[in-house]
C-alpha positions as CSV (number, residue, x, y, z in Angstrom):
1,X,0.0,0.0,0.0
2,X,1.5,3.2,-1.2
3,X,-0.7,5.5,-0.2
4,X,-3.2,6.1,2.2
5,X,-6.2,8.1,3.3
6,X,-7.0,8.2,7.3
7,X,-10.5,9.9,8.4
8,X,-10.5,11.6,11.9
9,X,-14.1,12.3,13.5
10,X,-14.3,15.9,14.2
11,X,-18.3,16.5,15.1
12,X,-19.1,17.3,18.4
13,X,-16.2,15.0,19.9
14,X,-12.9,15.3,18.4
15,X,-11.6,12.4,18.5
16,X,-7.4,13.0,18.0
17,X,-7.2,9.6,19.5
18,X,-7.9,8.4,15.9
19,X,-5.0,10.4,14.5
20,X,-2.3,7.7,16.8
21,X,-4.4,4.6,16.6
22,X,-4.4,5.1,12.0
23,X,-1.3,7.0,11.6
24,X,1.1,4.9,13.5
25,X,0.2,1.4,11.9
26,X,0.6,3.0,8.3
27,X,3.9,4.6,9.3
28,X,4.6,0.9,10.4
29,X,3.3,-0.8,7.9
30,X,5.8,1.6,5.4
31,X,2.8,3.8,4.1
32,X,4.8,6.3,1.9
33,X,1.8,9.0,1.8
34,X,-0.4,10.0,4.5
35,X,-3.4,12.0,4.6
36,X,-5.8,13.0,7.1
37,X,-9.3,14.5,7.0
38,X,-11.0,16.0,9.4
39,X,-14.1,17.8,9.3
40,X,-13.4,21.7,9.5
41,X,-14.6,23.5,13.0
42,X,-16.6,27.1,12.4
43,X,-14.7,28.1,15.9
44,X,-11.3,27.5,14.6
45,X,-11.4,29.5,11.7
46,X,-12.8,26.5,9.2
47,X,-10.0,23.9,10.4
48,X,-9.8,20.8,12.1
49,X,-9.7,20.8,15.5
50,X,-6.3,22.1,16.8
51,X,-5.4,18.6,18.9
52,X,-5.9,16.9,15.5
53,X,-3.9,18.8,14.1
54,X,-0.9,18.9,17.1
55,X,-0.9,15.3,16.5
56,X,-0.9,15.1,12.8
57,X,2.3,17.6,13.1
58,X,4.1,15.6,15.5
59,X,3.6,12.4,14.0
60,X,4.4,13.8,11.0
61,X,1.9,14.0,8.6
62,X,1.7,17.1,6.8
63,X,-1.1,16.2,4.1
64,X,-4.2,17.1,6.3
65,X,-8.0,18.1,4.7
66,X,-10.9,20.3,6.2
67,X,-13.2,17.2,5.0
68,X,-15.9,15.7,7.0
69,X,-18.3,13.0,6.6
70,X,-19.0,11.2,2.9
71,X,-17.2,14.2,1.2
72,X,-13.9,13.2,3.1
73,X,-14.4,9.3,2.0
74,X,-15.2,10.5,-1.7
75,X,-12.0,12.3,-2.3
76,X,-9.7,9.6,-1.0
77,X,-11.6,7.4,-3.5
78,X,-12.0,9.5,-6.0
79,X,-8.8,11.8,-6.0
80,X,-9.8,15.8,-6.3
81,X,-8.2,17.9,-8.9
82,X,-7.7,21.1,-7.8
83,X,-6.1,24.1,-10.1
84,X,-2.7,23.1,-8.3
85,X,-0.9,21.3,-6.2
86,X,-2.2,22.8,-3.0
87,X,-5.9,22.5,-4.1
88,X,-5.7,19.1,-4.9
89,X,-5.8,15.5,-3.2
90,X,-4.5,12.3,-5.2
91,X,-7.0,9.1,-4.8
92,X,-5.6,6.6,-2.4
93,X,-5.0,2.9,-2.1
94,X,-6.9,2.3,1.3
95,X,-9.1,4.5,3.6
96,X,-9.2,3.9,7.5
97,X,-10.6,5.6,10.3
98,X,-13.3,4.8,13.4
99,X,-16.0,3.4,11.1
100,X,-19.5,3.2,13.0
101,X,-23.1,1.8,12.2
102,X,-23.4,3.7,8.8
């Protein structure tokens, strides 16, 4: 796996725990690209919540989305192509995160 996706609940409960429990077994498992989406937070200026994104910076991960919900699933799938680098997200291999009953 080359490359891969990691979505980070963000709602009402951020849960940064996510960011250890999917970053850390991809950089194990030699992941070469890591991305993170989290949906973006009105009170923090329309980004993810600032522990996700403490724990994205120390573990590394530098490739993080303001993407919540289905949106965040359908651009890892998908890929987004944005007018450049910066506005754009490559598809990826494999998506993780928390999963629940949906």
């Amino acid at each position: 796996v080359g490359r891969v996706g990691l979505y980070v609940p963000g709602g009402f409960a951020p849960l940064a725990s996510s960011v250890i429990m999917n970053v850390v077994p991809a950089q194990e498992a030699g992941v070469s690209s890591i991305a993170v989406a989290s949906p973006p937070q009105a009170e923090f200026g329309g980004l993810p919540h600032p522990s996700i994104l403490a724990l994205c910076h120390l573990l590394g991960v530098n490739e993080v989305y303001a993407v919540g919900g289905a949106q965040a699933i359908a651009m890892f799938a998908y890929g987004v192509e944005g007018s450049d680098e910066a506005d754009s997200c490559p598809r990826v291999d494999m998506v993780t995160g928390p999963g629940n009953i949906y």
